[in-house]
C-alpha positions as CSV (number, residue, x, y, z in Angstrom):
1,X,99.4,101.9,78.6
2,X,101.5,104.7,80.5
3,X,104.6,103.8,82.0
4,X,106.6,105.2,85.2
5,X,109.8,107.0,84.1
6,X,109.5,105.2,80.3
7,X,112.3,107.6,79.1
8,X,114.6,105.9,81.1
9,X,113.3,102.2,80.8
10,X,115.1,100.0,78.9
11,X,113.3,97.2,77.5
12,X,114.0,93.6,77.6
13,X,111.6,90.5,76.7
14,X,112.2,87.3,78.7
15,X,111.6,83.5,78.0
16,X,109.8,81.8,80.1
17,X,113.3,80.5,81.6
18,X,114.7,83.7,82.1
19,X,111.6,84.7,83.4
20,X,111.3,81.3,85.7
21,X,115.1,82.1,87.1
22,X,114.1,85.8,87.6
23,X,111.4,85.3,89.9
24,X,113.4,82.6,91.9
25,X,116.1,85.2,91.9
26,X,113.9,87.4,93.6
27,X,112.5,84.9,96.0
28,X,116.2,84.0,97.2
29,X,116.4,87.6,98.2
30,X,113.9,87.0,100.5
31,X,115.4,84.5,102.0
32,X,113.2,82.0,100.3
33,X,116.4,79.7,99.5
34,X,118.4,77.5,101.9
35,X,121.1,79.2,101.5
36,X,119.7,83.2,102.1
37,X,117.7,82.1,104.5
38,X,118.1,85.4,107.0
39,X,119.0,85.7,110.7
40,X,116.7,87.4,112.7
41,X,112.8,88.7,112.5
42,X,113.2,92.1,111.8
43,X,115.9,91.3,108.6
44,X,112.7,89.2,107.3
45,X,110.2,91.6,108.1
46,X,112.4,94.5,106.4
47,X,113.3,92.1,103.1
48,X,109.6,91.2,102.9
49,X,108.3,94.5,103.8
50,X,106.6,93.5,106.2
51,X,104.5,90.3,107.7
52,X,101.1,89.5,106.8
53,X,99.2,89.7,109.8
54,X,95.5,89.6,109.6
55,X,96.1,85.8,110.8
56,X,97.5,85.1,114.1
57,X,99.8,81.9,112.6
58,X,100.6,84.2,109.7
59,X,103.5,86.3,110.9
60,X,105.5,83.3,113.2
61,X,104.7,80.8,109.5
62,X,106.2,84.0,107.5
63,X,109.4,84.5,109.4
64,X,109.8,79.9,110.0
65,X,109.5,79.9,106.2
66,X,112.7,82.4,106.0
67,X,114.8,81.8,109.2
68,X,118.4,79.9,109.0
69,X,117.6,79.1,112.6
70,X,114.3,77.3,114.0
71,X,114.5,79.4,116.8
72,X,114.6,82.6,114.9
73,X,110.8,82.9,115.0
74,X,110.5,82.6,119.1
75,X,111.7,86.6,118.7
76,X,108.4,87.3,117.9
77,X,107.6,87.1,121.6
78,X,110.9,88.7,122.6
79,X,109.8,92.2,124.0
80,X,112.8,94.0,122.3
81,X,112.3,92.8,119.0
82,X,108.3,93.8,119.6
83,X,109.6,97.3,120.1
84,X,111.3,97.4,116.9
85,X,108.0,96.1,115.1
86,X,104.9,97.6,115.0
87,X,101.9,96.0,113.9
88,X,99.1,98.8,111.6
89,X,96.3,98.7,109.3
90,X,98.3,99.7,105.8
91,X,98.2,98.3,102.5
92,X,94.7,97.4,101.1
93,X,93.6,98.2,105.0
94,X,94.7,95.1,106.5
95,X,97.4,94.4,109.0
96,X,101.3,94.3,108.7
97,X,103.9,93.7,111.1
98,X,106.7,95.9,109.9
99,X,109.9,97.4,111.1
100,X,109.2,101.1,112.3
101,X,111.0,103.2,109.6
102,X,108.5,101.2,106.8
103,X,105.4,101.1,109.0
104,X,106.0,105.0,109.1
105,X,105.6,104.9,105.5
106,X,103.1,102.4,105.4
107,X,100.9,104.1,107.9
108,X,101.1,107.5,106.5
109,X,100.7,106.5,103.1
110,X,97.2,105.4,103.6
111,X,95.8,106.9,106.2
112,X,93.4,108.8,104.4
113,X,91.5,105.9,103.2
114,X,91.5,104.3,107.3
115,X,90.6,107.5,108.5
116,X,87.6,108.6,106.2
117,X,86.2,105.0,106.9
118,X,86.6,105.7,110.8
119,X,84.9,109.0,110.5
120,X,81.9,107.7,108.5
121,X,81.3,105.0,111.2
122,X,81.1,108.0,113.6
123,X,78.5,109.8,111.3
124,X,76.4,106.5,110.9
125,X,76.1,106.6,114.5
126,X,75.2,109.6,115.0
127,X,77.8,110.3,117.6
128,X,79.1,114.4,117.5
129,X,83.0,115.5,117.1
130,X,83.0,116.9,120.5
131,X,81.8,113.5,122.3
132,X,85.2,111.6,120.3
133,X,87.8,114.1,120.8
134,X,86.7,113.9,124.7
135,X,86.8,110.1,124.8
136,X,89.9,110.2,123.3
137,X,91.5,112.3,125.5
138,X,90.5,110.4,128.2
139,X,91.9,107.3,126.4
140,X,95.2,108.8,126.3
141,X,95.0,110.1,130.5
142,X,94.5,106.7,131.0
143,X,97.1,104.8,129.4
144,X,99.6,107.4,130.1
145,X,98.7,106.4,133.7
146,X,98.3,103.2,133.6
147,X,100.0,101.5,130.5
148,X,98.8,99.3,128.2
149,X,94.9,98.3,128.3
150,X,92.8,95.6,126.8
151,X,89.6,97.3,125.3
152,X,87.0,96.1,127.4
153,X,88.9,97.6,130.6
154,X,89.0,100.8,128.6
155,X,85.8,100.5,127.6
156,X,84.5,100.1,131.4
157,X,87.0,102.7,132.8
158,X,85.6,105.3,130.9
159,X,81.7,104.1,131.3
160,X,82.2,104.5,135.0
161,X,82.9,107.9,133.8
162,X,79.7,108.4,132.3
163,X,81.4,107.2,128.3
164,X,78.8,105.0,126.0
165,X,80.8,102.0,125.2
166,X,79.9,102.7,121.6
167,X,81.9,106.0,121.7
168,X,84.6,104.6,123.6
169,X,85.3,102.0,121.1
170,X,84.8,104.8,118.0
171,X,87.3,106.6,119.7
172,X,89.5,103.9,119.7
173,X,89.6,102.9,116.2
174,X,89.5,106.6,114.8
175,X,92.9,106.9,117.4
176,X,94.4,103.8,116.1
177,X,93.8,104.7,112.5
178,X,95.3,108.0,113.2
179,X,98.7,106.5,115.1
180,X,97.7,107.7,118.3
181,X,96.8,104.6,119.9
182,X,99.2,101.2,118.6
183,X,98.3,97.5,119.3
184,X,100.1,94.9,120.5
185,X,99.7,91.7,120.8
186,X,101.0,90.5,124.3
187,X,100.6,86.8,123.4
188,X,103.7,83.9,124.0
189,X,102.7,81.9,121.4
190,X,101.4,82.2,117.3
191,X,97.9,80.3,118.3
192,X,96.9,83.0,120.8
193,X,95.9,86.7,120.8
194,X,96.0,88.9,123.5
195,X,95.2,92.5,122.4
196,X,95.9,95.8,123.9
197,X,96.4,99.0,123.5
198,X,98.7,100.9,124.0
199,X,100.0,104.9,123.7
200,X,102.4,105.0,120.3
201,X,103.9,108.0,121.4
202,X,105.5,106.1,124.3
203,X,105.9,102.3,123.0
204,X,107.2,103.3,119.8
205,X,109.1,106.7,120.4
206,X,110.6,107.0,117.1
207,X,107.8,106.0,114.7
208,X,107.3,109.2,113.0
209,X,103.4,109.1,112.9
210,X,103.4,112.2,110.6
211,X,105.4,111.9,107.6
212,X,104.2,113.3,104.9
213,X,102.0,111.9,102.7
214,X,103.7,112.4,99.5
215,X,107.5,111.5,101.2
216,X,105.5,108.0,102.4
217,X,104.1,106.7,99.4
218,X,106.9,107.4,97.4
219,X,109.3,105.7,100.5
220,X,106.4,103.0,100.0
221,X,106.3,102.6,96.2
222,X,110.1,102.5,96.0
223,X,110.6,99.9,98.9
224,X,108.1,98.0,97.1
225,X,109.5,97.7,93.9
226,X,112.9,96.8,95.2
227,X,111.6,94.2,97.0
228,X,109.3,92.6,94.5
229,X,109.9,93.8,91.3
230,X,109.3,93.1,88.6
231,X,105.8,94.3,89.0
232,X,103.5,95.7,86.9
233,X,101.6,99.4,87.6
234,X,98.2,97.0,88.3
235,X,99.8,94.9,90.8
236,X,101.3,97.6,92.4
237,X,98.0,99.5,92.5
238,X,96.3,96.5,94.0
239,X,99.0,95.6,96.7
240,X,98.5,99.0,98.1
241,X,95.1,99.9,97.1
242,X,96.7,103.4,95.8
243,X,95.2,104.6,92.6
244,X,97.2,104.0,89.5
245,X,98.1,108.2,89.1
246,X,99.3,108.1,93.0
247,X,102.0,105.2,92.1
248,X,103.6,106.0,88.7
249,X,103.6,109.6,90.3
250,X,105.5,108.3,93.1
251,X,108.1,105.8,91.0
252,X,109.1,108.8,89.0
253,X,109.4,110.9,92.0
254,X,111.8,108.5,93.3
255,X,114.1,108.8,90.6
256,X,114.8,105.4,90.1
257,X,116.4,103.9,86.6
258,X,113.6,101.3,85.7
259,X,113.8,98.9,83.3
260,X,110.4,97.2,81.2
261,X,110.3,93.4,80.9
262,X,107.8,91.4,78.9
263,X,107.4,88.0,80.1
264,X,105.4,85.8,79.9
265,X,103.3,86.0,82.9
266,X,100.9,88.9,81.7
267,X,100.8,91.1,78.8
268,X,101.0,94.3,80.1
269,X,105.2,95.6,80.9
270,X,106.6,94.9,84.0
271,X,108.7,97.5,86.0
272,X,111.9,96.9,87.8
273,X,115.3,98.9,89.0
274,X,117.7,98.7,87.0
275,X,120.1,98.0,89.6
276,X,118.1,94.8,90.6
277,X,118.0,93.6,86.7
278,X,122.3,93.8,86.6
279,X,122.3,92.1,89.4
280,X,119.9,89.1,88.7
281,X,121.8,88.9,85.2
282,X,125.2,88.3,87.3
283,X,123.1,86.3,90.5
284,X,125.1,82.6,91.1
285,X,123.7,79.7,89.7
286,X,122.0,78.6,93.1
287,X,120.1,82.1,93.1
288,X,117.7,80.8,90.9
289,X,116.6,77.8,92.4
290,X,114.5,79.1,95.7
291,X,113.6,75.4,96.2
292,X,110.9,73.9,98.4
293,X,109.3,76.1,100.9
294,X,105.9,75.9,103.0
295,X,104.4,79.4,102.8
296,X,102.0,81.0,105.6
297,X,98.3,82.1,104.8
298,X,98.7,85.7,102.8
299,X,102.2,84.9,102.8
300,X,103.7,88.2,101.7
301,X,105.8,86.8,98.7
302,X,102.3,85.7,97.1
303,X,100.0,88.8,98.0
304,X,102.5,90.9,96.7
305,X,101.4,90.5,92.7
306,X,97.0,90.4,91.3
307,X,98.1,90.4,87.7
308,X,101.2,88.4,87.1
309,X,100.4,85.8,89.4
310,X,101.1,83.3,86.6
311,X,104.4,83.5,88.2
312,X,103.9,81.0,91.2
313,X,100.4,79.7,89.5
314,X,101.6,78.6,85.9
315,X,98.6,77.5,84.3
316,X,96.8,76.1,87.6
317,X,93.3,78.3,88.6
318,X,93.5,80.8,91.0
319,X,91.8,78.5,93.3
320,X,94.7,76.1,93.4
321,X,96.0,78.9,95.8
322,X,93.5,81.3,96.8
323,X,89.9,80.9,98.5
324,X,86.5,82.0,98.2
325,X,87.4,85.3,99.5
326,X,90.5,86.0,98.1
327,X,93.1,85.3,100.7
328,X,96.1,82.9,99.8
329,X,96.5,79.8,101.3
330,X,99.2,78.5,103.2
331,X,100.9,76.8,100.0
332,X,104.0,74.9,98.9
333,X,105.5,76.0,96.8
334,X,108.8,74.3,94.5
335,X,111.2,76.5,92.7
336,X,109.1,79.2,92.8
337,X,106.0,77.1,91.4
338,X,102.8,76.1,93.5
339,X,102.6,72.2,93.8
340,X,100.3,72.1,96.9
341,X,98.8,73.4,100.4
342,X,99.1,72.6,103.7
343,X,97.7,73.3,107.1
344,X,97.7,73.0,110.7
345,X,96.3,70.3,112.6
346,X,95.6,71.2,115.6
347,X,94.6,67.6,117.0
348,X,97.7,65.9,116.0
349,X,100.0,69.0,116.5
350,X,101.4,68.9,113.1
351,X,101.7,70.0,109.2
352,X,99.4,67.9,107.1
353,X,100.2,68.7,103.3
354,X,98.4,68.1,100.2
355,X,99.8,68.1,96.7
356,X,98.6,69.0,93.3
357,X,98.9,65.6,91.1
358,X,101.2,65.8,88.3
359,X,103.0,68.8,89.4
360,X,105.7,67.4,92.2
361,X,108.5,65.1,90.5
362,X,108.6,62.1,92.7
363,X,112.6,62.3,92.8
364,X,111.9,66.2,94.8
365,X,108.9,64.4,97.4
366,X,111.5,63.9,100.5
367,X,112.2,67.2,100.2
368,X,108.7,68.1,100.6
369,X,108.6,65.5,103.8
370,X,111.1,67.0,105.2
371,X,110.4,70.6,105.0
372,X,106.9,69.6,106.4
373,X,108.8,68.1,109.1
374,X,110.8,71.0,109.9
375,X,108.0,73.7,110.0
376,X,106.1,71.0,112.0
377,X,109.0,71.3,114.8
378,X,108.9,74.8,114.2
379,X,105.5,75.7,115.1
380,X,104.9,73.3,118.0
381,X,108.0,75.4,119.3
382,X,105.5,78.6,119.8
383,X,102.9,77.1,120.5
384,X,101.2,79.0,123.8
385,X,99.7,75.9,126.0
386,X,97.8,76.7,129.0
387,X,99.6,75.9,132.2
388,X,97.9,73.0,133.7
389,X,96.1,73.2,137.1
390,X,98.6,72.5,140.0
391,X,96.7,69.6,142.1
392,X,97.3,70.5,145.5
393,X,98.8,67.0,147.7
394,X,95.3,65.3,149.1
395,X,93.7,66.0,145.9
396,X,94.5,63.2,143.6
């Protein structure tokens, strides 16, 4: 099997201890630990790069799962940290929320893939080039005039125009895909969406739409293998959808000293800095023990790894943590293990969890109790309730 840079790999085979303490390590560096957990949203974003967010709960469950404060994930709706965060279609073309430096990266490094699929929808409908490029021009007059737009008043602004909604709306996505159009979601509250779009060139000023390709996925690759390494070359081809050439290309662009772990979590090597592996071998005592933690749905830590997901799933079946389709599921997870899910009751307003028998000491349940408790706080905290109607005096 080829191997990014192996000429400067050394090569070290772990026990399943070392191996176990490893991938804690690495989970305390996400602030998956109580005591890394981080201090703000865009320090979680940036350690976890980036926040799942093709679920609405996903990216406020993400950052409550790594915050040393419960309010930390209220900044969400804060409209300063929004304009630090940007939220694109990326990695295996589904949405991140991601500091703007990384979703620069992200964007540009597969863009090609967004953009051929917008294109083709074009073709399939038989719309021309010349009928898009005019309905996106007239997209950008208009939010340059007016600001950010839901769709549908786009959509009927430029039909008053004489614009079929159908180009309209291909306009849109081929403009998104590109970086020319951004969304935001204008919502106060994780259970609620309210979408618009809005000119990048003006809400995020220093995104740099147009790095090039090349520079962006080896930014990407690199980022990625700091953050979650140790990887192997197939999950890192599957996290970003990049073909296997593309990414050991781009980690020995990068220049980085690697070394190759065997573990016992898959048979093919595993890749990591060097750097990183010095300091896990050094890491306190307490960095290898990430403890209990409630993960969201496609919580990033999880969807980062395809092949070695023996890591967090031991012997249990994929479907102890992923469903029909794929996606994982909000789990709980114990020292870096999978003991159970849990999910959102919308009725009672709380976390109901459900644990896998025989895998949760009984001395460590409390812990799971509590930890229920506290993301239960957490999330009734941002909540968006409708304001009730004011009942004028005569009325009751």
């Amino acid at each position: 099997m080829a191997s990014p840079g192996p000429e400067t790999a050394q090569t070290h085979t772990l026990s399943p201890q070392e191996a176990g303490r490893l991938w804690n390590w690495v989970l305390t560096r996400q602030g998956l630990a109580p005591h890394t957990r981080r201090s703000g949203v865009e320090e979680i974003a940036d350690a976890g790069l980036g926040l799942h967010a093709a679920r609405l709960p996903s990216p406020f469950a993400t950052v409550a799962a790594r915050a040393a404060d419960p309010s930390i994930p209220l900044e969400l709706f804060n409209p300063a940290v929004r304009s630090r965060l940007v939220t694109v279609r990326c990695m295996r073309k589904t949405l991140h929320t991601l500091p703007l430096d990384l979703a620069a990266a992200a964007h540009a490094a597969t863009l090609r893939f967004r953009e051929r699929d917008a294109l083709r929808a074009i073709v399939n409908a038989g719309h021309g080039h010349a009928a898009i490029t005019a309905a996106t021009a007239a997209i950008v007059e208009l939010l340059g005039a007016s600001g950010p737009l839901f769709h549908r008043t786009i959509e009927a602004q430029l039909g008053a125009a004489g614009t079929p909604v159908m180009v309209t709306r291909l306009a849109l996505k081929l403009a998104w895909e590109r970086g020319v159009l951004a969304y935001l979601n204008q919502a106060a509250g994780w259970n609620r969406e309210v979408r618009v779009f809005t000119l990048t060139a003006s809400t995020y000023p220093t995104l740099d739409t147009a790095l090039d390709p090349h520079t962006a996925v080896e930014l990407l690759m690199a980022t990625y293998l700091d953050r979650y390494g140790p990887i192997s070359i197939k999950d890192a081809t599957w996290w970003s959808a990049l073909s296997r050439t593309t990414v050991t290309e781009a980690l020995q662009r990068s220049g980085i000293k690697l070394v190759r772990l065997f573990t016992p979590w898959s048979h093919s090597p595993l890749y990591m800095s060097a750097q990183r592996f010095a300091e896990y071998t050094v890491a306190d005592d307490a960095d290898y023990l990430s403890g209990v933690n409630l993960l969201a749905h496609e919580d990033v830590a999880l969807k980062a790894y395809f092949e070695t997901r023996r890591r967090y799933l031991g012997d249990l079946a994929q479907q102890a943590a992923f469903n029909q389709i794929g996606e994982v599921l909000p789990t709980i997870v114990l020292d870096g293990r999978v003991v159970g899910t849990w999910r959102w009751d919308p009725s009672a307003g709380r976390v109901r969890h459900r644990l896998i028998p025989g895998l949760l000491p009984a001395a460590r349940r409390p812990e799971v109790r509590a930890a229920a408790a506290r993301h239960t706080a957490v999330l009734r905290s941002g909540l968006y309730r409708a304001p009730r109607p004011r009942i004028a005096p005569g009325q009751l």
